[in-house]
C-alpha positions as CSV (number, residue, x, y, z in Angstrom):
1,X,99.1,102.9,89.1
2,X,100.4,106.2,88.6
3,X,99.2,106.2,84.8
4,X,96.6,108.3,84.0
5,X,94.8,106.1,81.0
6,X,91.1,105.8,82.1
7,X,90.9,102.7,80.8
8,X,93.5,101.1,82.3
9,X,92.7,103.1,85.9
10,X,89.2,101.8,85.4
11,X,89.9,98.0,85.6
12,X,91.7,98.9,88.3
13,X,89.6,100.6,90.0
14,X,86.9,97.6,89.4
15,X,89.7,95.3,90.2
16,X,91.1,96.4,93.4
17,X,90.1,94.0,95.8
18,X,90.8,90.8,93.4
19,X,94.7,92.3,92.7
20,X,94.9,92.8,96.2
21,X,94.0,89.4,97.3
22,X,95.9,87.4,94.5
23,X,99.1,89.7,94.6
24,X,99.2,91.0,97.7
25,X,100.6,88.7,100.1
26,X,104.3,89.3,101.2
27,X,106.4,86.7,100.1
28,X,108.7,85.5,102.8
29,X,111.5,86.5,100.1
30,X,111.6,88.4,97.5
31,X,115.8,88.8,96.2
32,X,114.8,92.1,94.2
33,X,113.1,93.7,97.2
34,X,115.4,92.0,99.5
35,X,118.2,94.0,97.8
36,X,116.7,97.5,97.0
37,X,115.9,97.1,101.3
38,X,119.7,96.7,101.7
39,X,120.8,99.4,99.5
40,X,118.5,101.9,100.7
41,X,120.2,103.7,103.5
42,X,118.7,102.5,107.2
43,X,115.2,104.5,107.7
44,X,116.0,106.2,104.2
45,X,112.7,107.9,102.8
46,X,112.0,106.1,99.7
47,X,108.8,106.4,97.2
48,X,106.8,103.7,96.0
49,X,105.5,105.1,92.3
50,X,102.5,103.1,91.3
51,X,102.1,101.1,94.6
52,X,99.1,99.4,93.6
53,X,97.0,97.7,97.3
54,X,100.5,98.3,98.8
55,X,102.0,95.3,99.3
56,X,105.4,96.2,98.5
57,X,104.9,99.7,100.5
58,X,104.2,97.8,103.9
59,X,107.0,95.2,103.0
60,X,109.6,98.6,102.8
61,X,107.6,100.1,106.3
62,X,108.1,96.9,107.7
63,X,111.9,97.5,107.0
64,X,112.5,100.4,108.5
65,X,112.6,102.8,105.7
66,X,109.9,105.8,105.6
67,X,107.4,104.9,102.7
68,X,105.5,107.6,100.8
69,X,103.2,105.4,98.1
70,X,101.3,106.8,95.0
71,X,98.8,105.9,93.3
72,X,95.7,107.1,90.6
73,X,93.3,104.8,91.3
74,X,91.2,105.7,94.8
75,X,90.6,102.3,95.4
76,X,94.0,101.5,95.7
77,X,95.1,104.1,97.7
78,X,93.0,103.5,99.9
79,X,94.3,99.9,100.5
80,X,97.7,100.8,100.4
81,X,96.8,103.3,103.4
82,X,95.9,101.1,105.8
83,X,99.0,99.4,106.4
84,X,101.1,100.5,109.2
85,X,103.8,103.0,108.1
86,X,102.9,103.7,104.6
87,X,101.7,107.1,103.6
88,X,99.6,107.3,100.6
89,X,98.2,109.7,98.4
90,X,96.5,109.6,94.5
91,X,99.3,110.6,92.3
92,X,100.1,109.9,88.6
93,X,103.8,109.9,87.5
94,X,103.8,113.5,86.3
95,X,103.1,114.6,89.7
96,X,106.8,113.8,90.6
97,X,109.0,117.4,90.7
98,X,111.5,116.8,93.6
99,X,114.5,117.3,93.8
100,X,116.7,115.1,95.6
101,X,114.0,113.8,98.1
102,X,114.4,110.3,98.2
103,X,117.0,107.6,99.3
104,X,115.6,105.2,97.1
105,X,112.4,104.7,94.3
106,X,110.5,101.8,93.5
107,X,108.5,101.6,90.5
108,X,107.5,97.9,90.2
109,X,105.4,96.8,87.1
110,X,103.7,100.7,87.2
111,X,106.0,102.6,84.6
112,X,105.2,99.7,82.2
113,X,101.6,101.3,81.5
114,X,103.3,104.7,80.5
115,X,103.5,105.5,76.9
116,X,106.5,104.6,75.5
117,X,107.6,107.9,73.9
118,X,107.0,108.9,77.9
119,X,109.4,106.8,79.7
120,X,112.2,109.5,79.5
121,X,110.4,112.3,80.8
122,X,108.9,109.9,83.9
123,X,113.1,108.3,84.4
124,X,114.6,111.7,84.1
125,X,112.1,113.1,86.9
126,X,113.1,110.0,88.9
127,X,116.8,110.7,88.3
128,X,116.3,114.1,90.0
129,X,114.2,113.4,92.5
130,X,116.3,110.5,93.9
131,X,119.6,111.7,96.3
132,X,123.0,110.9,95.0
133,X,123.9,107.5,95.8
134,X,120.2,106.9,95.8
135,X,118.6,103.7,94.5
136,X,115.5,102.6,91.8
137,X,114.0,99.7,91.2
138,X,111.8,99.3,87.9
139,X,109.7,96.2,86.5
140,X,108.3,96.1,83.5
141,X,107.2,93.3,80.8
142,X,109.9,92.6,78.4
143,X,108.7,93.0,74.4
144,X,108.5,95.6,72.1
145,X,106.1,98.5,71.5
146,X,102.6,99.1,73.0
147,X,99.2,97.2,73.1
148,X,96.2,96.7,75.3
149,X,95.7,93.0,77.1
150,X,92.7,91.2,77.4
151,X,91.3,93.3,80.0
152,X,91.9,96.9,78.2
153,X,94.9,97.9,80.1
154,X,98.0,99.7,78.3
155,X,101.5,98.3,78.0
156,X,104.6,99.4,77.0
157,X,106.9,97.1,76.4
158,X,111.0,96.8,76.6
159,X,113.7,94.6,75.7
160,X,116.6,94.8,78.8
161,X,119.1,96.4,76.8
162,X,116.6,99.2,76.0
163,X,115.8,99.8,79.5
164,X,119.4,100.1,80.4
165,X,119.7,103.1,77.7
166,X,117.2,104.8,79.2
167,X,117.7,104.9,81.9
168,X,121.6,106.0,81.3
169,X,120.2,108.3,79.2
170,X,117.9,109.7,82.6
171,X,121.5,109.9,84.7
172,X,121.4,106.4,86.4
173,X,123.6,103.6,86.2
174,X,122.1,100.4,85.4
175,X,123.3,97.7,88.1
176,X,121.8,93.9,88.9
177,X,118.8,93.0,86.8
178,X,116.3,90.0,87.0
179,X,114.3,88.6,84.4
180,X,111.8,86.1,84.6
181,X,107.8,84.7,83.9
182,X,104.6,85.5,85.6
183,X,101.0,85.8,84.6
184,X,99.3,88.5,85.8
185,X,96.0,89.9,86.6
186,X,94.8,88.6,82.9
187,X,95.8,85.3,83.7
188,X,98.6,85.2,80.7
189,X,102.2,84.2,81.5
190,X,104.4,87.0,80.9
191,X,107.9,87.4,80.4
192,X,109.5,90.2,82.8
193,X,112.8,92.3,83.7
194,X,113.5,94.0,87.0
195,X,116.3,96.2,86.9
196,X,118.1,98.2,89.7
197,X,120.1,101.6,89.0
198,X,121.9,104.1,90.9
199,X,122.0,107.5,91.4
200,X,125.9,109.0,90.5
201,X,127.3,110.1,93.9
202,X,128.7,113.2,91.5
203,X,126.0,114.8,91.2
């Protein structure tokens, strides 16, 4: 993750290898992923913000596009290093201060262990360090406020419509959205949006 809560960076350090195994397989298809590949312009440089063991990373290398991934917890940068194509480094989401770097961002189920009342500051750094015309992806669990699961990680949590103000409010136009239910690494079954925006070719 790029969130820099030690309690939630400590079960995922402890964690690594079991997240890895049980979510990181590359589904043959993936419609959200699928998408952000084909908006992305061809060998585009795009960022994976909280990429976890990488999965999603070597799915975007795999692709094409040229894949910087970032992460806080050692363990799972080092994971997400040794597939072919991905470049990774331990990063938390304040670390992000370019400026119109990359063709596209993915952020997928990351952002939701920000604070809440630090979404705007992490989705306005996004919105300047993505190119005009240039695409994010963001997943987070749907709900309101903040609370710690079973296993003592942070959430934030976010009804659709709210994330679509914010991230208007950041400079990026909301676009096709999923929604959906999962469990997790805690085992509960979780209900979940995944929204795509896009960088105004104005600016």
């Amino acid at each position: 993750m790029g969130v820099s809560d030690p309690e939630t960076l400590s079960v995922y350090a402890r964690k690594a290898a079991e997240y890895a195994q049980r979510f990181g397989a590359n589904r043959k298809s993936d419609e959200p992923r699928d998408t952000f590949i084909a908006l992305v312009a061809p060998g585009g440089r795009v960022l994976d913000l909280g990429c976890g063991p990488g999965t999603s990373a070597a799915a975007l290398a795999h692709a094409g596009l040229s894949v910087e991934a970032w992460d806080a917890v050692p363990e799972m940068v080092a994971l997400a290093g040794q597939h072919e194509g991905v470049t990774a480094k331990q990063a938390v989401f304040s670390d992000l201060h370019a400026q119109k770097r990359y063709h596209g961002i993915w952020a997928n189920f990351s952002l939701l262990h920000a604070p809440l009342a630090n979404l705007p500051t992490h989705l306005a750094a996004i919105s300047t360090a993505l190119k005009p015309g240039g695409i994010f992806h963001i997943g987070m669990k749907t709900g309101e406020g903040e609370a710690r699961d079973a296993l003592g990680r942070r959430y934030s949590y976010v009804e659709p419509d709210h994330l679509r103000s914010l991230l208007r409010e950041a400079g990026l136009e909301p676009t096709q959205n999923w929604t959906g239910q999962s469990p997790g690494l805690d085992g509960v079954d979780a209900p979940w949006v995944i929204q795509h925006a896009v960088k105004p070719l104005r600016d």
